[in-house]
C-alpha positions as CSV (number, residue, x, y, z in Angstrom):
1,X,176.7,143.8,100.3
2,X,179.9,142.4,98.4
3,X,178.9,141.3,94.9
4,X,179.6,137.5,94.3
5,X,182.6,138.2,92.1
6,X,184.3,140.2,94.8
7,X,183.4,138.0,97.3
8,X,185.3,135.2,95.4
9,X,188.4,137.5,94.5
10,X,188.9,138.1,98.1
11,X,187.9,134.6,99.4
12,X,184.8,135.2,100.9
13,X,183.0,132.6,99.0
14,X,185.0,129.4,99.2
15,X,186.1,128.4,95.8
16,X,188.9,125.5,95.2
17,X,189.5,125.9,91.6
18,X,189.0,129.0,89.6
19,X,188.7,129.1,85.5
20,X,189.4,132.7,83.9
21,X,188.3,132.3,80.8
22,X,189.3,134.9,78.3
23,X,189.2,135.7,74.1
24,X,191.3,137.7,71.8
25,X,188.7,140.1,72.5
26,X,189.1,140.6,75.6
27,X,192.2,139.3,78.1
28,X,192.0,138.1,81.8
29,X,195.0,139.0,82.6
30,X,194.1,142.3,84.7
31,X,191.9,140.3,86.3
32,X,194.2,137.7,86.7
33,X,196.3,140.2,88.1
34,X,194.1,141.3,90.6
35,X,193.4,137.9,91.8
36,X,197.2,137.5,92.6
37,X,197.3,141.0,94.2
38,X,194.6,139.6,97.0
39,X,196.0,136.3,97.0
40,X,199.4,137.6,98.9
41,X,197.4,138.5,101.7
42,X,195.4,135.7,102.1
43,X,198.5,132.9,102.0
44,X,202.3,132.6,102.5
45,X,203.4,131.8,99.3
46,X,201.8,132.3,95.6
47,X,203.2,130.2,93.0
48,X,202.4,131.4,89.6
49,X,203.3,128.9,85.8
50,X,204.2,131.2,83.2
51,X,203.4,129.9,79.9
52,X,202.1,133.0,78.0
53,X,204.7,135.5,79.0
54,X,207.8,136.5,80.8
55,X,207.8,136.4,84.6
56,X,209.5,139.8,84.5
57,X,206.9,141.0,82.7
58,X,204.3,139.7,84.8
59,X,205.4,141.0,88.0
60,X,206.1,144.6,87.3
61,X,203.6,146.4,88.5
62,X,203.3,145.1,91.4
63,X,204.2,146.2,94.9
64,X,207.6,145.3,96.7
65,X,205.6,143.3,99.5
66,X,203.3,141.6,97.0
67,X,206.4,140.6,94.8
68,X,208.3,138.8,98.0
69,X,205.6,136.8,98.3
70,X,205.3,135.2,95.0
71,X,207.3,133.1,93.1
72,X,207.7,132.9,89.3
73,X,208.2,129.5,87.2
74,X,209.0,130.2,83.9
75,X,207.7,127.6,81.5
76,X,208.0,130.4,78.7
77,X,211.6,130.8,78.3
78,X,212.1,127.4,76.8
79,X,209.1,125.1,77.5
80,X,210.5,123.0,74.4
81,X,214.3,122.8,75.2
82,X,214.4,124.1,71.7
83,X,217.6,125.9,73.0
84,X,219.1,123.5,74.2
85,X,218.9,122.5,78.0
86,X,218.4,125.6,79.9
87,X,220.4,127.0,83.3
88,X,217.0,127.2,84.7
89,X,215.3,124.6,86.8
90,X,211.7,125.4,85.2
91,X,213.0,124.2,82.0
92,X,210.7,121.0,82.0
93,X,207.6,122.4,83.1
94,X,206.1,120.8,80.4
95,X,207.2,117.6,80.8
96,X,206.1,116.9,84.4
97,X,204.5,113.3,83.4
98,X,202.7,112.7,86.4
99,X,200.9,114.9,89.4
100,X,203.8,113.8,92.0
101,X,206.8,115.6,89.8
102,X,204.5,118.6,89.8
103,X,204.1,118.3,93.8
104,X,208.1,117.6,94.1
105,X,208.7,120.5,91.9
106,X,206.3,122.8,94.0
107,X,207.4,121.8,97.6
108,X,211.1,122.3,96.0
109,X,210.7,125.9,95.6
110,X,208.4,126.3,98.8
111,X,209.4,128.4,101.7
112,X,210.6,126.7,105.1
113,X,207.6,127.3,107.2
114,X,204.9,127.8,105.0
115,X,201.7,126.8,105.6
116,X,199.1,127.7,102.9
117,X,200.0,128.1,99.5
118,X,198.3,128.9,96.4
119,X,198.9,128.2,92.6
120,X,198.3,130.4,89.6
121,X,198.4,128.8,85.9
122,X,199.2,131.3,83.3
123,X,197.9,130.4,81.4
124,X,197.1,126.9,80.9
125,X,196.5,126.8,77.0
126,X,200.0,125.7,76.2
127,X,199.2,123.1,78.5
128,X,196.4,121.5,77.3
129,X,198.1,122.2,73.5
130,X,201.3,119.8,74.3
131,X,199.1,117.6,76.8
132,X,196.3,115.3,76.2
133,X,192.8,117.1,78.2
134,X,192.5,114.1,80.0
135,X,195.5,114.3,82.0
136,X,195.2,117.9,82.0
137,X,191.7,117.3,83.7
138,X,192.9,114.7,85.7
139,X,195.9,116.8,87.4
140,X,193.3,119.5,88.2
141,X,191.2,118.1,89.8
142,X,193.9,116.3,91.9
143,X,195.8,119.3,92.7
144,X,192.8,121.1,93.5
145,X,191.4,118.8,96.0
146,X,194.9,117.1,96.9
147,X,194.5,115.5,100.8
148,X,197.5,113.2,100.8
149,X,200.1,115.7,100.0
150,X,202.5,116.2,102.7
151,X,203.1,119.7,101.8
152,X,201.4,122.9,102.7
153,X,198.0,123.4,101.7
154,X,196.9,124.6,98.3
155,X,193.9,127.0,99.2
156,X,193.0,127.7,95.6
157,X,194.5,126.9,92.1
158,X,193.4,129.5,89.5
159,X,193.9,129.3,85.7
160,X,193.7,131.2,82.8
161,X,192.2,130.0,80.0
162,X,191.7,131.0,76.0
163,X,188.7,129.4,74.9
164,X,189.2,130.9,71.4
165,X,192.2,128.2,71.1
166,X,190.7,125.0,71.9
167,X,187.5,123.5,70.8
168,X,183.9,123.2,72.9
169,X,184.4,120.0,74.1
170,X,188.3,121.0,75.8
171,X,187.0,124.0,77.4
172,X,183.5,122.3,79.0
173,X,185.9,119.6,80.3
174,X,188.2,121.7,81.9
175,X,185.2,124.1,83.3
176,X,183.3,121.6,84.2
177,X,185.8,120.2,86.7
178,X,186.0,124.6,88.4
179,X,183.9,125.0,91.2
180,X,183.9,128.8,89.8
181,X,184.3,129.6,85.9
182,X,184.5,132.9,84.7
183,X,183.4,133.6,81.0
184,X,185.0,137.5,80.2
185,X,183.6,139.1,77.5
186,X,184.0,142.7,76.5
187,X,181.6,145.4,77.3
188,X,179.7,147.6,74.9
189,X,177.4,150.7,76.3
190,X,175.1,152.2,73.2
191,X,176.1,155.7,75.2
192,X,179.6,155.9,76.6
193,X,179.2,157.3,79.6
194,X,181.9,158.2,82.7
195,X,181.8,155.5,84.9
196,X,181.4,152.1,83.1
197,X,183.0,148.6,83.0
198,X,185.6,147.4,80.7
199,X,184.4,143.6,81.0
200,X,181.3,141.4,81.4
201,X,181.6,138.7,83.5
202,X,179.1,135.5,83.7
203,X,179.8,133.8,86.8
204,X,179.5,129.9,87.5
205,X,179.9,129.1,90.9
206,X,178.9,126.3,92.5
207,X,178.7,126.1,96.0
208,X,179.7,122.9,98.2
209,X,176.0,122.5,98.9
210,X,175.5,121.4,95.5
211,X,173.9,124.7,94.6
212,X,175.0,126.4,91.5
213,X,174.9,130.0,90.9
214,X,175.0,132.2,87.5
215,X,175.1,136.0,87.6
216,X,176.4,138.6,85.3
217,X,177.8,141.6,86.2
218,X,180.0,144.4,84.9
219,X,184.1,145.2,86.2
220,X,186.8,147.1,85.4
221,X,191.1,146.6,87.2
222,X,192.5,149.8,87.6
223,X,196.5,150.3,87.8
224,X,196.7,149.1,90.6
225,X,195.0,146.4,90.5
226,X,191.8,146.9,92.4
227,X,188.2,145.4,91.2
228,X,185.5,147.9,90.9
229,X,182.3,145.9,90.2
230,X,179.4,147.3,88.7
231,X,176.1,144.7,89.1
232,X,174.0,146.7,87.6
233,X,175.9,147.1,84.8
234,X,175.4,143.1,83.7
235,X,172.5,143.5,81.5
236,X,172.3,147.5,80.7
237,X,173.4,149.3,77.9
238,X,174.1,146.6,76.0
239,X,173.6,145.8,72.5
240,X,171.6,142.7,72.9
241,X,169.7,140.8,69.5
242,X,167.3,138.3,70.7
243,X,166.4,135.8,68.2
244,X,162.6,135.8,67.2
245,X,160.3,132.9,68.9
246,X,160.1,130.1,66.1
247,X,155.7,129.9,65.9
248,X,154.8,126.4,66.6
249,X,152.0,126.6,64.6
250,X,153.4,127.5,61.3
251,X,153.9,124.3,58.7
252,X,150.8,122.1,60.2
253,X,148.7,119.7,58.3
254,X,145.8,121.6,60.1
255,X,144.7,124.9,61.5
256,X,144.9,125.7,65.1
257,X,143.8,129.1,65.0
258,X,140.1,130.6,64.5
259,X,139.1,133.4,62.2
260,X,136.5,136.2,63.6
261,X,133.8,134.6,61.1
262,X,134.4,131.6,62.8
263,X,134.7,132.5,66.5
264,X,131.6,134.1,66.0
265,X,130.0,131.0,65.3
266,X,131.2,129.2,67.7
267,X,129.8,131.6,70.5
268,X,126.4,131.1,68.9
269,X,126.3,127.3,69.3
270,X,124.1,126.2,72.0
271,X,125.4,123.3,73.9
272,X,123.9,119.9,75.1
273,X,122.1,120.4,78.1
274,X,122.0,124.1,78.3
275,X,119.0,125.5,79.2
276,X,117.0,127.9,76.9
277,X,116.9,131.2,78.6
278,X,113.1,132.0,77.2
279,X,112.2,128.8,78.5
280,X,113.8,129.0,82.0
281,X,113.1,132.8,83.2
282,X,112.1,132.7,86.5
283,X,112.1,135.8,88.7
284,X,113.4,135.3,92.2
285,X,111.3,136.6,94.9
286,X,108.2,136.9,92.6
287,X,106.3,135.1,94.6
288,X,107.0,135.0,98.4
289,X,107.1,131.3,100.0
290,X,106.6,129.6,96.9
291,X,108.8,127.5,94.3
292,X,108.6,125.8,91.2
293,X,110.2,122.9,90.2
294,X,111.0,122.0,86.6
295,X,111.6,119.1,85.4
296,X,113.3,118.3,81.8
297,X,113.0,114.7,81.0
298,X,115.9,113.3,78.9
299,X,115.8,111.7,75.6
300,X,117.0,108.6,77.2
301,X,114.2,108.5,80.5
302,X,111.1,106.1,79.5
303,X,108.1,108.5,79.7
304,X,104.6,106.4,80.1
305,X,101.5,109.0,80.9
306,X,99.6,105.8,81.6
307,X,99.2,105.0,85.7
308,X,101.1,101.9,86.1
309,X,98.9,101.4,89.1
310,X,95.6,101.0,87.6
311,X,95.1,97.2,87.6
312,X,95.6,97.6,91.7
313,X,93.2,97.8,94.2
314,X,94.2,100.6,96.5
């Protein structure tokens, strides 16, 4: 059986929204790779947002087939119109002000005929860095679950993200709107050995039922961008320091613990109403067809030897 990770890179498990997110120690972008590498086979047309690099550079490497079928917007070039206003008509990638010139600008560049599309942000730091989070957020989550668009459908939208460059509270926002995040972090093995990952990945998904998965496991791209997952790889051979259990009874105004001498004394104690063993020792089946009752009046019973009958005439 398919591990969930691969069953999300090659859309078994549905997933509208997908968060790589990566550190300086360790990049998504083989993995983001990868994920584009699947996603020409699934859909007509991939649209990837260059922010981070060059398009060029992005898609070498790739096969000729896998190449036709995506389509490069660079927002690296001159995201600022520094140089002036640029030949290119990606030059104000960052300056779409609302969700619907990001939809014109997509349906622009789509094919006649297409029918599902899907988008790939690369990465979407620079974003969030010239854009408030909020309307970040709120673009998401519209493009991600977008029904009155008129244009083909968007089967998933996938972004990379470098936590290491924003604070907590921009990345939870952002992750918290993913139906699937994907924290990378690098792998270490106490013993190299031949076959081993080259990333960790913790996996959030959450499922349309409402129920939300975590797993870790191990992965490694190759050079041609195909995921090799190793499950049992999530929690072996790794270096892992677990912080010691704080003792709740330390720093107390009292003791909740026993010494020996004391325990001892304890089991000594006889409690109310327990029965002296040298008093009670009776030996079943001693006497065949016979009992004995005893009786141990209380301190509280009213005990009169005196016949309260007498002063009757029976």
């Amino acid at each position: 059986m398919a591990s969930l990770l691969q069953q999300i890179v090659n859309g078994n498990e549905s997933s509208s929204l997908v968060v790589v997110q990566d550190s300086v120690d360790i990049s998504g972008r083989p993995l983001l790779r990868c994920l584009t590498n699947v996603l020409a086979s699934r859909v007509d047309q991939v649209h990837v947002f260059m922010f981070d690099r060059s398009p060029t550079v992005f898609l070498s490497g790739f096969d000729p087939a896998v190449r036709s079928k995506v389509t490069c917007h660079d927002g690296w070039s001159d995201p600022l119109e520094w140089n002036g206003v640029s030949s290119s008509e990606d030059h104000n990638l960052l300056h779409f002000s609302t969700l619907t010139d990001f939809q014109s600008h997509l349906e622009h560049h789509t094919v006649t005929g297409t029918q599902t599309i899907a988008v790939i942000i690369d990465s979407l730091s620079p974003v969030i860095l010239h854009k408030s989070v909020t309307m970040v957020c709120k673009a998401l989550h519209q493009l991600a679950h977008s029904s009155d668009w008129e244009g083909p459908e968007i089967s998933q939208v996938i972004c990379l993200l470098h936590q290491d460059v924003h604070d907590v509270s921009a990345t939870s926002a952002i992750c918290h709107l993913a139906s699937s995040v994907l924290y990378l972090e690098p792998y270490r093995s106490i013993a190299p050995i031949q076959e081993e990952p080259t990333a960790l990945c913790e996996l959030v998904h959450r499922r349309k039922s409402g129920k939300v998965i975590r797993i870790r496991e191990g992965f490694s791209v190759d050079h041609d961008y195909q995921l090799f997952v190793f499950p049992d790889k999530g929690t072996a051979n790794l270096e892992v320091e677990s912080d010691p259990q704080p003792d709740p009874t330390a720093n107390l105004t009292f003791n909740l613990t026993l010494r020996d001498s004391e325990r001892l004394a304890k089991d000594k104690v006889v409690l109310p109403y327990t029965k002296v063993q040298e008093r009670r020792t009776i030996k079943i089946g001693s006497t065949e067809g016979s009992g004995k009752i005893f009786y141990e009046p209380d301190e509280a019973d009213d005990m009169d030897e005196e016949d309260p009958d007498d002063d009757l005439d029976v």
